[in-house]
NUTI-754716 format. One record per residue (C-alpha): residue number from 0; residue in three letters; x, y, z. Coordinates in steps of 0.001 Angstrom, whole numbers, plus 524288, in hexadecimal, padded with zeros to 5 digits. Layout:
residues N
pos NUM&code ALA&east X&north Y&up Z
...
//
This chain:
residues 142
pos 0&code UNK&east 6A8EB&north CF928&up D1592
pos 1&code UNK&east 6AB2D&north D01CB&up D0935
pos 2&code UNK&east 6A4A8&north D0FC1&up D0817
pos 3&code UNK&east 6A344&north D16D2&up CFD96
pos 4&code UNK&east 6AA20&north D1B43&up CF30C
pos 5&code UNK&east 6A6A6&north D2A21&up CF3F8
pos 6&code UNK&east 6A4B7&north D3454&up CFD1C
pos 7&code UNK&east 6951B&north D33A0&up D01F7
pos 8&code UNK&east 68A6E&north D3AE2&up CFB70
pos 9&code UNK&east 67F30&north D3905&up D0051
pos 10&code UNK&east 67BD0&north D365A&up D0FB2
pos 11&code UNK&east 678A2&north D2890&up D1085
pos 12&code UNK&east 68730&north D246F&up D09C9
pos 13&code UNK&east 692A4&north D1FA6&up D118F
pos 14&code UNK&east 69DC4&north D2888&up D1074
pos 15&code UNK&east 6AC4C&north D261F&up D0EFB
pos 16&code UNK&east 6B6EB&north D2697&up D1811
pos 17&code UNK&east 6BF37&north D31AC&up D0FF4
pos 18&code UNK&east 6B13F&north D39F9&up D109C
pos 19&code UNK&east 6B020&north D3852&up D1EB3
pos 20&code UNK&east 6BE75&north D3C37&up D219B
pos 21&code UNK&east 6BD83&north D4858&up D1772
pos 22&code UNK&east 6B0B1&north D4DAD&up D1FC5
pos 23&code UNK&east 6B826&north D500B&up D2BDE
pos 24&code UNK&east 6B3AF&north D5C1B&up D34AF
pos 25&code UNK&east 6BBA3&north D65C0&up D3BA2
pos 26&code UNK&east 6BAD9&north D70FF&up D41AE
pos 27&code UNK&east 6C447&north D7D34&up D47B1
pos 28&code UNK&east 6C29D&north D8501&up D5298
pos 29&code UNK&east 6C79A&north D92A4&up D576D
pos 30&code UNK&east 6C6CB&north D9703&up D6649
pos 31&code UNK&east 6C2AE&north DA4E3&up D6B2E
pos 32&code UNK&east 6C56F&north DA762&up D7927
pos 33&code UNK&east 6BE8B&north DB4F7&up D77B6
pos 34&code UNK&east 6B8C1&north DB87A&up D6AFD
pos 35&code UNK&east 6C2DA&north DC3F8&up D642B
pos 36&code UNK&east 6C2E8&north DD0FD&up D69C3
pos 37&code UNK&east 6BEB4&north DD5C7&up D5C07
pos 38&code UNK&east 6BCA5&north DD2D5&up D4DAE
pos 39&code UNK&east 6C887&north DCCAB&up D4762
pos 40&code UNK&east 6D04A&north DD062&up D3BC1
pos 41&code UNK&east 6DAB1&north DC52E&up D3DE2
pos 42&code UNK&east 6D729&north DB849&up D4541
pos 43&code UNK&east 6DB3C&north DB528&up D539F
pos 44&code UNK&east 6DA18&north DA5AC&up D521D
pos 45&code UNK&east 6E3A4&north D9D05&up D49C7
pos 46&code UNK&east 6DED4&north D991B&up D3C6F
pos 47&code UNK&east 6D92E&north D8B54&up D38E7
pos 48&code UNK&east 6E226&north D86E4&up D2C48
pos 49&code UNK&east 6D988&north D7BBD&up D2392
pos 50&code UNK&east 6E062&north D6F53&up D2334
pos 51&code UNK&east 6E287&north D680E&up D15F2
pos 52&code UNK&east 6D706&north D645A&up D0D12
pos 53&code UNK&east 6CE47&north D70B8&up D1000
pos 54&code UNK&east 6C37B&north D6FD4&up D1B09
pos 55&code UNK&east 6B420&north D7667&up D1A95
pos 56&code UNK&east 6B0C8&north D7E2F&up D22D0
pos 57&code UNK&east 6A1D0&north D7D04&up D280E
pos 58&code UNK&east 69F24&north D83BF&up D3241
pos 59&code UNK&east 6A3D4&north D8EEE&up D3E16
pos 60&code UNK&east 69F54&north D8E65&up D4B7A
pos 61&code UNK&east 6A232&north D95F4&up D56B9
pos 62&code UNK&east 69EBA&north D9490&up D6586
pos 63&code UNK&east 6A2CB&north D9D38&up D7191
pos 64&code UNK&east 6A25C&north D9614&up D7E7F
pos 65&code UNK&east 6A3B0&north DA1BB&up D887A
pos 66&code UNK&east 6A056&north DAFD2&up D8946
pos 67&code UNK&east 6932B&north DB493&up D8530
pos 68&code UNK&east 68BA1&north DB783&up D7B58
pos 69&code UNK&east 68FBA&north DC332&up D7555
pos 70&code UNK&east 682A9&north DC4CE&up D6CF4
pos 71&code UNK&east 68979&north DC8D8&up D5F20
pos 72&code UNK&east 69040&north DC2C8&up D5467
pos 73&code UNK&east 69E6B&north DC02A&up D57F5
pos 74&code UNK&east 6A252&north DBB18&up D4934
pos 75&code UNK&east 6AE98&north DB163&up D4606
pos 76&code UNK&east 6B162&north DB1C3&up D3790
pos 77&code UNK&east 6B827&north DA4AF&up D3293
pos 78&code UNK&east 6C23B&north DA912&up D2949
pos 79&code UNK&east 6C9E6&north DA264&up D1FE3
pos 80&code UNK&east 6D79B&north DA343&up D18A8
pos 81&code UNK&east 6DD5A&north D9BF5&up D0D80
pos 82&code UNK&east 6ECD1&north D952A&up D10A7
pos 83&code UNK&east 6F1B1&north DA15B&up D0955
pos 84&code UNK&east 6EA9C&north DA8C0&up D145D
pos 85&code UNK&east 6E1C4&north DAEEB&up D0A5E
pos 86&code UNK&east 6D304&north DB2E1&up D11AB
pos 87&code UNK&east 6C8EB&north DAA20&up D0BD3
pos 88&code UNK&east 6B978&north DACE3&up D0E17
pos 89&code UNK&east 6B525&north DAB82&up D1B58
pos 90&code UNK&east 6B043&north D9F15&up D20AD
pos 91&code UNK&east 6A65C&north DA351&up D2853
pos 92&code UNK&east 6A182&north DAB76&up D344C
pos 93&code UNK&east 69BF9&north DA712&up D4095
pos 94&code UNK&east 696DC&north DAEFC&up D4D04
pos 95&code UNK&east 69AF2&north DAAD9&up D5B4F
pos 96&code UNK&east 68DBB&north DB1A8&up D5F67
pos 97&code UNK&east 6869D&north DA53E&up D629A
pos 98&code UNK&east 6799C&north DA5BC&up D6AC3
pos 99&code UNK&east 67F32&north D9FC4&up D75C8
pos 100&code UNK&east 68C34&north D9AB2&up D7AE7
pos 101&code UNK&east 691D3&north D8D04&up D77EE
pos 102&code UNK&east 687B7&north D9012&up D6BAF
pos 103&code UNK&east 68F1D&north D8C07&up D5DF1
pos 104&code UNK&east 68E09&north D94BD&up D5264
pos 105&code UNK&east 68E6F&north D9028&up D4737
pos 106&code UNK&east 691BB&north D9424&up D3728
pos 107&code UNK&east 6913A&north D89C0&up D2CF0
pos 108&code UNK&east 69874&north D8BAF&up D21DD
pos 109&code UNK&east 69F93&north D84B8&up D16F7
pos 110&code UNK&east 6ADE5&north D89FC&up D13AF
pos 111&code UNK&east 6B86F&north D8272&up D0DF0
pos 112&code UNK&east 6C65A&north D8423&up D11F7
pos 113&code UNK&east 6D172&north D7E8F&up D0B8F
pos 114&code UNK&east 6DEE6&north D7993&up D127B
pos 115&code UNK&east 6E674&north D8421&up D15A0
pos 116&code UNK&east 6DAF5&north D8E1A&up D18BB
pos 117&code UNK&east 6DB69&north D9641&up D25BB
pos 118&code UNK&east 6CE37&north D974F&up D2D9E
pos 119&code UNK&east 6CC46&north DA0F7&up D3848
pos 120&code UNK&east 6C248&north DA802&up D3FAE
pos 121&code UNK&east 6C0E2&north DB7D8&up D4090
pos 122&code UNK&east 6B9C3&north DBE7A&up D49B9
pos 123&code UNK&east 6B476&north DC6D2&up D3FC0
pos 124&code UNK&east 6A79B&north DCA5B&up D491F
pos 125&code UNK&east 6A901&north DD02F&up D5776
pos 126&code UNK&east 69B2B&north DD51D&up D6006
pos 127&code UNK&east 69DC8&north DD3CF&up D7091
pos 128&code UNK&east 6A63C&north DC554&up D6F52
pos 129&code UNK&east 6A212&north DC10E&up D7B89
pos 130&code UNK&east 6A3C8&north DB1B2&up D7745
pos 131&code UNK&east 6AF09&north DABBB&up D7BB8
pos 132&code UNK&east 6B42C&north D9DD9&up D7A90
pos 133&code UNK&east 6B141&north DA03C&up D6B88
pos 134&code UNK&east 6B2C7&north D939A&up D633F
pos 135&code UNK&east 6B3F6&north D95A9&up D5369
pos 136&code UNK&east 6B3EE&north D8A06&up D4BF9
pos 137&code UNK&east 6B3AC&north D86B9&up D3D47
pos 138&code UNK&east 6AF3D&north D77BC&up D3996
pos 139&code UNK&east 6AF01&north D6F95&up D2CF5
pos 140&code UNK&east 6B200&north D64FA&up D250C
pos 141&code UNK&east 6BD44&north D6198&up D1C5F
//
């Protein structure tokens, strides 16, 4: 069978291959052991460096899996650098200080990065940081 000749506009249209294959998701993922031992000026995780043809960014979540509860905001701030290493505006924020653990928090947001760009978290926040097994993730859509 033939589909259409143009990307889908409406729900009950059949959409094209090259529209499918352009809407993939993805996400990346950066691993606390322990939460930092304070507020950071300089990252301690490797940067994520935005492939070719520019991604969107749509949400940050974090999760802690062990620990407790420390009972105050314990803040990651998603950061974000041009190739030439110039800062750009943030991406977003998002608080590890869930209600309960194995809880996901989330931010939705809607940045968009270009190839080359250099995403990071900072731990720009710090109350008790009793969470441990701390998962920060960024997710979108290219």
């Amino acid at each position: 069978p033939v589909g259409p000749a143009s990307n889908p506009t409406t729900a009950n249209q059949l959409p094209r291959k090259q529209y499918v294959d352009e809407k993939d998701t993805w996400s990346k993922t950066w691993f606390y052991p322990v939460l930092p031992s304070a507020v950071e000026s300089i990252e301690s995780v490797g940067r994520f460096i935005v492939p070719a043809n520019g991604k969107t960014i749509t949400s940050i979540t974090a999760v802690w899996a062990s620990g407790s509860d420390s009972g105050g905001s314990n803040i990651f701030t998603i950061k974000r650098r041009n190739s030439g290493g110039t800062l750009q505006s943030d991406v977003g924020t998002v608080d590890v200080n869930t209600p309960a653990q194995n809880a996901l928090q989330e931010s939705v947001v809607s940045v968009a990065v270009s190839s080359g760009d250099q995403i990071y978290p900072l731990f720009t926040t710090r109350n008790t940081a009793s969470e441990t097994l701390v998962s920060i993730s960024i997710r979108g859509t290219s």
